[in-house]
C-alpha positions as CSV (number, residue, x, y, z in Angstrom):
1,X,-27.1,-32.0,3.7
2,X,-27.7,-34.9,6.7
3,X,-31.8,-34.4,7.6
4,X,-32.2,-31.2,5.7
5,X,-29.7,-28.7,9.0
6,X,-28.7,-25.8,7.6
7,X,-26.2,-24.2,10.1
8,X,-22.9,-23.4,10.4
9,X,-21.0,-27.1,10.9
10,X,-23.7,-29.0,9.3
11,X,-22.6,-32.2,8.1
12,X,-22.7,-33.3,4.4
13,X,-22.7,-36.4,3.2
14,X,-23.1,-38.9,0.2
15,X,-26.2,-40.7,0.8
16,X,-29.3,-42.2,-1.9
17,X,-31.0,-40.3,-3.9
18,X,-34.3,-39.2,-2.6
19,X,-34.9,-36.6,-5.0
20,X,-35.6,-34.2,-2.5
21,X,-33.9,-30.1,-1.2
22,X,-31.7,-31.3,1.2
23,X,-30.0,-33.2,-1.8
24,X,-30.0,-30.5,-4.3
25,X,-27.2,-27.7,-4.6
26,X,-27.2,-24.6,-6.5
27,X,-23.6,-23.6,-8.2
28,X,-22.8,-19.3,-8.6
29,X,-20.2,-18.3,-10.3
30,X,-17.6,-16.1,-8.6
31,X,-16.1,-13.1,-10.3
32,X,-12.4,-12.9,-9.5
33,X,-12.0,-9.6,-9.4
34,X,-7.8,-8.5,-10.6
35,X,-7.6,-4.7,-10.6
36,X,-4.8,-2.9,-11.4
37,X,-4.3,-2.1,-7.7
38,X,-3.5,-5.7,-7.3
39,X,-1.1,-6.5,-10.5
40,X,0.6,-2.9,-9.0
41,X,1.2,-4.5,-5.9
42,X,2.1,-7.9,-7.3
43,X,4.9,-6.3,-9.6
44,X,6.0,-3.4,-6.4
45,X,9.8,-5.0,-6.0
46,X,10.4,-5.0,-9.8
47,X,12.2,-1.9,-9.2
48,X,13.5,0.0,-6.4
49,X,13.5,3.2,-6.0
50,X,16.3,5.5,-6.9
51,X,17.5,7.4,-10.3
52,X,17.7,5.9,-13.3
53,X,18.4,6.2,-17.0
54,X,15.8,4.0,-19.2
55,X,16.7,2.7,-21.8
56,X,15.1,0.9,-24.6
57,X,16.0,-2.6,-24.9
58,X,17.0,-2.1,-28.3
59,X,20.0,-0.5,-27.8
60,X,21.8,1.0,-24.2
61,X,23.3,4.2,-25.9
62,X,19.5,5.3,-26.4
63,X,17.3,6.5,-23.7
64,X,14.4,8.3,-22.6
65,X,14.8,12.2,-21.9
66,X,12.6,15.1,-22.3
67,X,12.7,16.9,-25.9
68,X,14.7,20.1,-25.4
69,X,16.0,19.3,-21.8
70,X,12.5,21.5,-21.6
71,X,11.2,22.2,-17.9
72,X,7.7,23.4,-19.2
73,X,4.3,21.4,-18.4
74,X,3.7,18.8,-22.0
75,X,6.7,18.5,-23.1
76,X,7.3,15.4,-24.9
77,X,9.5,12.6,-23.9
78,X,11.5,11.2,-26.7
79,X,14.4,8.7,-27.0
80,X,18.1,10.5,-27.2
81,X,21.5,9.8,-27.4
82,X,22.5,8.6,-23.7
83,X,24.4,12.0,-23.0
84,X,25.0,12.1,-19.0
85,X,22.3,15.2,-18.7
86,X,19.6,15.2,-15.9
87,X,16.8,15.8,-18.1
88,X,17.6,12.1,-18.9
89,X,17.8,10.8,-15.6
90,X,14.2,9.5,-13.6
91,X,13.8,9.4,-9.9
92,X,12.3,6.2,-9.3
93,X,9.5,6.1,-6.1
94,X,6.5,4.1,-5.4
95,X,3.2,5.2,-3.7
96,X,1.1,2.9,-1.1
97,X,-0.1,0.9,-3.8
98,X,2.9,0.1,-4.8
99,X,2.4,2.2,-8.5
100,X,5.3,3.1,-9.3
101,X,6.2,7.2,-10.6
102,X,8.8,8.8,-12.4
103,X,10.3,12.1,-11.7
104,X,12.6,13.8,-14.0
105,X,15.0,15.0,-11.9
106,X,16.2,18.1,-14.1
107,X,12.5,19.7,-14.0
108,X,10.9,18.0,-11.1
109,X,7.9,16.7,-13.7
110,X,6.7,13.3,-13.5
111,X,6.2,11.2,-16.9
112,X,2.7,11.7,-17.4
113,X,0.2,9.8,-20.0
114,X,-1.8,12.5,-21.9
115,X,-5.3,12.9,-20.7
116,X,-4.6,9.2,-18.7
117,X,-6.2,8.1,-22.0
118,X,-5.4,4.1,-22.5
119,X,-5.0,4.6,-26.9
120,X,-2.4,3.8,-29.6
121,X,-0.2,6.5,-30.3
122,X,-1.1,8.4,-26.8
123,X,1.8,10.8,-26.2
124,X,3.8,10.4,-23.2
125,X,4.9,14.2,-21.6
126,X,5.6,15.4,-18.1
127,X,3.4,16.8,-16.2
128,X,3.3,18.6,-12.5
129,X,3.1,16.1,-10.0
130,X,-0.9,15.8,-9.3
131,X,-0.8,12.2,-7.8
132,X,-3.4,11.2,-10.2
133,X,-3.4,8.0,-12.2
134,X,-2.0,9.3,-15.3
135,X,1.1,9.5,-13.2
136,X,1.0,5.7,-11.9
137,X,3.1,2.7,-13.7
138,X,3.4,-0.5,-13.2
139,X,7.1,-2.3,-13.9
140,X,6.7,-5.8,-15.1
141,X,10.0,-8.4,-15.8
142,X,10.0,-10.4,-18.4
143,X,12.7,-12.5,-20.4
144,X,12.9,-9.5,-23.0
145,X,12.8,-6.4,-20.5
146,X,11.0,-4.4,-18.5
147,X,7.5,-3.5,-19.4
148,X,6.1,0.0,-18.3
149,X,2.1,-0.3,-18.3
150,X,-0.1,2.3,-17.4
151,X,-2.8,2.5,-13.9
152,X,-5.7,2.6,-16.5
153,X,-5.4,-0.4,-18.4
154,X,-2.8,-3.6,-18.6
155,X,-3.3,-4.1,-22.2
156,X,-1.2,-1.3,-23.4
157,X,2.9,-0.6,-23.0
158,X,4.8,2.4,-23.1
159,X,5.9,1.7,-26.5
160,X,9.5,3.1,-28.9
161,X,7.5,3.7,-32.0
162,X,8.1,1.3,-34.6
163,X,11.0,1.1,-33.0
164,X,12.7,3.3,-34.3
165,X,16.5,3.7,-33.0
166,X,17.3,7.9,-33.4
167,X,17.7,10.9,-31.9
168,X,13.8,12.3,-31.0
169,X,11.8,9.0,-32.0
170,X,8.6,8.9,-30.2
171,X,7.8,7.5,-27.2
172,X,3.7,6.7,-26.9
173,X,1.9,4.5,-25.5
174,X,0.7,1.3,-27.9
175,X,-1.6,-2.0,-27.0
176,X,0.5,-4.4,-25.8
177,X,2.7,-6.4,-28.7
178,X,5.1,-8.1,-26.7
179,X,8.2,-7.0,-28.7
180,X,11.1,-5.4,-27.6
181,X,10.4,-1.8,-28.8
182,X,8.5,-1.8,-25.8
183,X,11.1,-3.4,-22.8
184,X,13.4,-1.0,-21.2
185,X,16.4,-1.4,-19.1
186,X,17.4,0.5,-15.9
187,X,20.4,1.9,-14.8
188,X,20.9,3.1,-11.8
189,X,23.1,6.3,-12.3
190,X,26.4,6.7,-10.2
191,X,26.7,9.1,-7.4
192,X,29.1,11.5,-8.0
């Protein structure tokens, strides 16, 4: 630092070494800081809004529904037989953030992670809409799918347990294995 000048514009240069302040520097380390606000609005255009089937990437006839075509608060979302019916079918919408939430669009619930607890085998219901994180996903492309993460952690997927290709196999959440059980596909359903 030329003659010791610490302001705004002073010049540094490379100079003997006088073993003195003016030619000593001290190095911090900078925490990068990656929330899951950011990786939300990093992934945003994945997918656009509208209504979709999902479907896991293990087979298209099979795709996410809510057991019973139920309407109630907790009911459980399972895989079906692709059958046409609106308890089947996911309004697509992203918040500011760019999170993105799904509404079923037979019984107006969004697909809600139990308690918004980040755990193996966490069930997967719907829920009223609240607006809370528990509500909020994050769509991520990859060669083998689409990914569904949670707001509350990156490390886990919504997850077709042990992949298992039948009528009313659980969907949970599970950490992150990077297998297809847990890439999905979306289909935009046709207007009638």
């Amino acid at each position: 630092l030329n003659k010791g000048n610490i302001r705004e514009g002073a010049t540094i240069q490379l100079y003997e070494d006088l073993n003195n302040q003016p030619q000593r520097w001290k190095f911090t380390k900078v925490k990068e800081s990656y929330t899951m606000d950011d990786v939300a609005q990093e992934y945003k255009e994945t997918i656009e809004d509208g209504i979709y089937y999902i479907e896991t990437s293990l087979n298209s006839d099979y795709i996410i529904g809510i057991k019973d075509g139920s309407i109630n608060d907790l009911a459980n979302i399972e895989l079906q037989k692709k059958a046409g019916l609106t308890s089947q079918q996911w309004k697509v919408t992203h918040d500011e953030k760019g999170y993105v939430c799904f509404e079923n669009i037979k019984s107006g619930k969004m697909l809600d992670l139990d308690k918004g607890k980040a755990a193996n085998f966490n069930r997967v219901q719907q829920y009223v809409r609240n607006n809370l994180n528990p509500q909020k996903w994050i769509v991520i492309q990859d060669d083998k799918g689409m990914r569904l993460i949670p707001s509350s952690s990156r490390n886990f997927s919504l997850d077709l347990n042990k992949g298992n290709i039948r009528e009313g196999a659980t969907i949970q959440l599970y950490e992150d294995l990077d297998n297809q059980p847990q890439r999905w596909k979306f289909t935009k359903v046709a207007e009638e």
